[in-house]
C-alpha positions in Angstrom: 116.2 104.7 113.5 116.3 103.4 110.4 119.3 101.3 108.5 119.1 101.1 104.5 121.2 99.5 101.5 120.7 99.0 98.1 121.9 96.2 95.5 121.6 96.7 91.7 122.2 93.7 89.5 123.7 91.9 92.7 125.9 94.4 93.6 125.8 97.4 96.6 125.4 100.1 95.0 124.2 102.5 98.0 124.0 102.2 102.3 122.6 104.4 104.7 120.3 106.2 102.1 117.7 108.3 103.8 114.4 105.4 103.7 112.3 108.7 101.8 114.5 107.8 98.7 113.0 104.3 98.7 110.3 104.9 96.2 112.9 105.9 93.8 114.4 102.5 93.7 111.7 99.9 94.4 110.4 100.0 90.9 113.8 99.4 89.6 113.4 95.6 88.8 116.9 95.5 88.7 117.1 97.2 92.5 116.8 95.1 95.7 116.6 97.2 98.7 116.5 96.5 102.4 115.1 98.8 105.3 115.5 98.0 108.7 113.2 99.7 111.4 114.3 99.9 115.3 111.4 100.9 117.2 109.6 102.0 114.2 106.6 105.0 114.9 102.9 105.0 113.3 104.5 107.1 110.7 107.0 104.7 110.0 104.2 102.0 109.4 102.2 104.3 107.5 105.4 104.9 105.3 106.7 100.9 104.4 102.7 100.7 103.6 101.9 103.1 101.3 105.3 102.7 99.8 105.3 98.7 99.3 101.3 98.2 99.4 101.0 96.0 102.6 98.4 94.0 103.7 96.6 96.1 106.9 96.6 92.0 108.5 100.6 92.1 108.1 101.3 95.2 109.2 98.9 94.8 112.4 100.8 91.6 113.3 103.7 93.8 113.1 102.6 96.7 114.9 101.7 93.6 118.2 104.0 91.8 120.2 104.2 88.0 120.9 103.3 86.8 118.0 104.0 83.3 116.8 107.3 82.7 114.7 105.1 82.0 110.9 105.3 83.0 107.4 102.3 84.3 106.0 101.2 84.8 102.3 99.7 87.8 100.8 99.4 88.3 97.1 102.1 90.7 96.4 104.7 90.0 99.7 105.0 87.8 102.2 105.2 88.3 106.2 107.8 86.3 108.4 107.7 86.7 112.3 110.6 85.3 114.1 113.1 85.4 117.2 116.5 86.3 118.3 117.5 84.7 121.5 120.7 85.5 123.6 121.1 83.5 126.9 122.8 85.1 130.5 125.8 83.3 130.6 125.4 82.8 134.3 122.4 81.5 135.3 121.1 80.9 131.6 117.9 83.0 131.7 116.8 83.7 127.9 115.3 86.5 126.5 114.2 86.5 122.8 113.3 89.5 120.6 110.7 89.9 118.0 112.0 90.3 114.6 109.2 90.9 112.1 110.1 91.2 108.5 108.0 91.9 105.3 109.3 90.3 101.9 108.3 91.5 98.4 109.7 90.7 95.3 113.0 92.8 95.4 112.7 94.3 99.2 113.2 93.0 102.6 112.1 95.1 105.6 113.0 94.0 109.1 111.2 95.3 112.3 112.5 94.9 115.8 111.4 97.2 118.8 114.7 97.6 120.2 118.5 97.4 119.4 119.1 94.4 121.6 119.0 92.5 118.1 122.4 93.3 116.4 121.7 93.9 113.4 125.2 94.1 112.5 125.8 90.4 112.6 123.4 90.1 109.5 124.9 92.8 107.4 128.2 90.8 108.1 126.6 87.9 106.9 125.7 89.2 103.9 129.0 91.1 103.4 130.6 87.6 104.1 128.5 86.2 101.1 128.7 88.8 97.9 128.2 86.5 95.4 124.9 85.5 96.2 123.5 89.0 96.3 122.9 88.8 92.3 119.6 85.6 93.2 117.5 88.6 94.4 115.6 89.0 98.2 116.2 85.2 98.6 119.7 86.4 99.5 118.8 89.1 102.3 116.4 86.7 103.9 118.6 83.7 104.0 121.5 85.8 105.6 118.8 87.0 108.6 117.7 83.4 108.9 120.8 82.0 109.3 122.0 84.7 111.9 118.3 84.0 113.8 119.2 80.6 113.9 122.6 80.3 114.6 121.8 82.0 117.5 119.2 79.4 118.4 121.6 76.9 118.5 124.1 79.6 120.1 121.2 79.2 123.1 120.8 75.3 123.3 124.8 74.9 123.4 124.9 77.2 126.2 121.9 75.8 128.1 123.0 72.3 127.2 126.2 73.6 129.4 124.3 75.0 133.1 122.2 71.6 132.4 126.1 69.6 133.0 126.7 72.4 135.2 123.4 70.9 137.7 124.5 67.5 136.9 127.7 68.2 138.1 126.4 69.5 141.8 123.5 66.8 142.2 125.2 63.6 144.1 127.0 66.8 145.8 125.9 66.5 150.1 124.8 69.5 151.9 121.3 71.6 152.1 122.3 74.7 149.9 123.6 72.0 147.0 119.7 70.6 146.9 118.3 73.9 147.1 120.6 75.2 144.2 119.6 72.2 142.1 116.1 72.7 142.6 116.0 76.5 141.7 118.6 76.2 138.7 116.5 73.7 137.4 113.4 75.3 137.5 115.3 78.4 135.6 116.8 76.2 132.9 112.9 74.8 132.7 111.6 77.7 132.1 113.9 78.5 129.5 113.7 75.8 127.6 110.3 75.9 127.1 110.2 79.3 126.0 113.0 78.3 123.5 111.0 75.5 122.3 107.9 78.1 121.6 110.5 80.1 119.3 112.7 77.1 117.8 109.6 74.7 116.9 107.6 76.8 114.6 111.0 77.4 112.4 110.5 74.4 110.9 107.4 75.1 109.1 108.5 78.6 108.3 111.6 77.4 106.4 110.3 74.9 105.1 107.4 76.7 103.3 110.2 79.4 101.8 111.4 76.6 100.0 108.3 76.0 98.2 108.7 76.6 95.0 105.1 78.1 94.0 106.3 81.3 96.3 109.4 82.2 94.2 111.2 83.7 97.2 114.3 81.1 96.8 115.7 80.6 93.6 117.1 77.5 92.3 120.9 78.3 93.0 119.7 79.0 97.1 118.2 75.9 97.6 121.1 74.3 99.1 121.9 77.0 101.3 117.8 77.5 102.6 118.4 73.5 103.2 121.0 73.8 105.1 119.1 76.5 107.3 116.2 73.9 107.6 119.2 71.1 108.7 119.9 73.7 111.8 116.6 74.4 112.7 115.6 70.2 112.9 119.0 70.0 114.6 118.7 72.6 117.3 115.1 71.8 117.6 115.9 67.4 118.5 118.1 69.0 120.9 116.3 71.3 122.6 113.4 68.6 122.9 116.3 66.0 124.0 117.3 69.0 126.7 113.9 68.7 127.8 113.6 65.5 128.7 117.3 65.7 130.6 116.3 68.9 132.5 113.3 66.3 133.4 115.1 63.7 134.7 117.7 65.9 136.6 114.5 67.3 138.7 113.0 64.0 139.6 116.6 62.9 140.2 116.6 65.2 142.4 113.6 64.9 144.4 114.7 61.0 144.7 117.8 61.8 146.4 115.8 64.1 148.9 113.8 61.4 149.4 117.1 58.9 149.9 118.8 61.4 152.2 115.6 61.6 154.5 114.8 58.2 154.5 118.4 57.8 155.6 118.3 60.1 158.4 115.0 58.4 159.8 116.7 54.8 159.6 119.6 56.8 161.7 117.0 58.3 164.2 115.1 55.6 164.6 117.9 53.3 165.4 119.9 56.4 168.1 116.1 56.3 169.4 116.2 52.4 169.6 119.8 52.3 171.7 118.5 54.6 174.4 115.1 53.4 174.9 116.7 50.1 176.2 119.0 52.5 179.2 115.7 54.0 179.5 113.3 50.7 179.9 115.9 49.6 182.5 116.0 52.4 184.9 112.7 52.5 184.4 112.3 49.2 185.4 114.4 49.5 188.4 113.3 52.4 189.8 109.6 50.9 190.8 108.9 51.8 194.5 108.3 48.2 195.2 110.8 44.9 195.9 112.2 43.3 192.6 115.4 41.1 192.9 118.6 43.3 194.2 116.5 45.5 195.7 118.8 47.4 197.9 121.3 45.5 197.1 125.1 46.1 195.8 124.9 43.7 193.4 121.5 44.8 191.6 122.8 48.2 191.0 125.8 46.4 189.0 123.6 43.9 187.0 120.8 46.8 185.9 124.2 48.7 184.6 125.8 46.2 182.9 122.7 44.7 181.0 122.0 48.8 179.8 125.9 48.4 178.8 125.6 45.4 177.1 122.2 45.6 175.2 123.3 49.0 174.1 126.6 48.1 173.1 124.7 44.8 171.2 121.9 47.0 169.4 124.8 49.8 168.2 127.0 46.7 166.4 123.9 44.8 164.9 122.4 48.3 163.6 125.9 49.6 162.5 126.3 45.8 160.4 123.1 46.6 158.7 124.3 50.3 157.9 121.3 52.0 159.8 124.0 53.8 161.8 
């Protein structure tokens, strides 16, 4: 499925053209067209070739998934590979989606293998910025940039949140409260490393658009491509910032399992303590040989009365030191 426009002299002029008609405006230097491709075909790739004289390297990165978030130069257009990220809102898993996009001198063509990158929220972005339109491609690709990383920062908000959410339930008592730490950590982990794999790289791709030698940005975008660049350092500190917190709640947490046990040993050890000395006793006394008040009334009362007493001596000198 494909989704087209056209701008002439920085207006739209046409949207939803059938993408044959494309070689009929990209020789207008006047035209700037943009093709979007959801789970494009061979034919597809043969077609944005031919028509806008890719590089077979560019086009192969495209055709393969997992590629690295870059911004690679050819002589006559340049190849961006980036990610959309969305986060579950309940247990904050991430999944990203591979945008690739190929940028010539007045067209932009996006790429993405499914329609689980809305598309519409970067034809709103443009819509939402007309004016611009008239400083050529720079336009299209700084819309799709800032939607790609708005939702990057979109992501680190919302993991930023399940992280307070885990800090919330640490100090909490009870087995399934460690065991719910311990997993949800492990999940917000997880995702923040794979953010970090998609967020890092941004830097260095915005940042080389705004060199000057490649004539993507023109002078009056600058500001707005800087501001883009401001996002990506911002939501890149703080997912390296969430990093290190998701960090620290983990060994937290293993330090409080390791409180709690020790804390239930001292309490063992010191029940264990109280009824070895009952234990020692009648022990004691019930030798099959003669030991004072053997047989007698009155050693049956002293060997229960020092149990009494040592016991009742051992609980109040443990419970003063809080082992019990």
């Amino acid at each position: 499925m494909a989704r087209t426009r056209l701008y002439r002299s920085g207006n739209l002029i046409l949207e939803d053209f059938p993408a044959e008609d494309i070689s009929e405006y990209v020789s207008d230097p006047s035209a700037m067209v943009w093709l979007d491709l959801c789970a494009p075909t061979p034919a597809d790739f043969e077609m944005i070739s031919e028509e806008f004289g890719l590089h077979a390297l560019a086009v192969e990165d495209a055709r393969h998934d997992h590629q690295r978030p870059k911004l690679d130069c050819y002589r006559t257009h340049s190849f961006l590979s980036a990610y959309a990220v969305t986060t579950n809102a309940g247990s904050g898993e991430l999944s990203a989606t591979e945008i690739s996009v190929f940028i010539t001198d007045n067209a932009l063509i996006t790429i993405h293998k499914d329609d689980s990158f809305d598309v519409e929220q970067v034809v709103a972005r443009w819509d939402s910025n007309p004016d611009l339109a008239k400083h050529g491609v720079g336009f299209l690709v700084h819309g799709l940039l800032d939607v790609l990383v708005d939702g990057h920062f979109d992501a680190v908000q919302e993991l930023d949140d399940r992280i307070e959410e885990v800090e919330d339930i640490l100090f909490e008592d009870g087995s399934r409260e460690i065991e719910s730490v311990q997993r949800r950590s492990f999940e917000l982990r997880k995702s923040l490393v794979k953010l970090r794999r998609v967020v890092l790289p941004m830097r260095e791709v915005v940042n080389t658009l705004l060199r000057r030698d490649l004539h993507i940005v023109h002078e009056p975008l600058m500001p707005y491509f800087q501001d883009v660049y401001d996002h990506v350092l911002r939501a890149t500190e703080w997912t390296e910032s969430l990093r290190d917190m998701i960090t620290s709640v983990m060994e937290t947490n293993l330090t409080i399992q390791s409180n709690r046990m020790n804390l239930i040993m001292k309490k063992v050890t010191s029940w264990a303590s109280i009824i070895a000395v009952p234990t020692a006793i009648t022990g004691f006394y019930g030798q099959n040989v003669p030991y004072p008040g053997f047989n007698a009334e009155w050693g049956f009362v002293a060997s229960t009365a020092l149990m009494v007493v040592l016991s009742i001596g051992l609980y109040i000198s443990f419970k003063r030191r809080d082992w019990i």
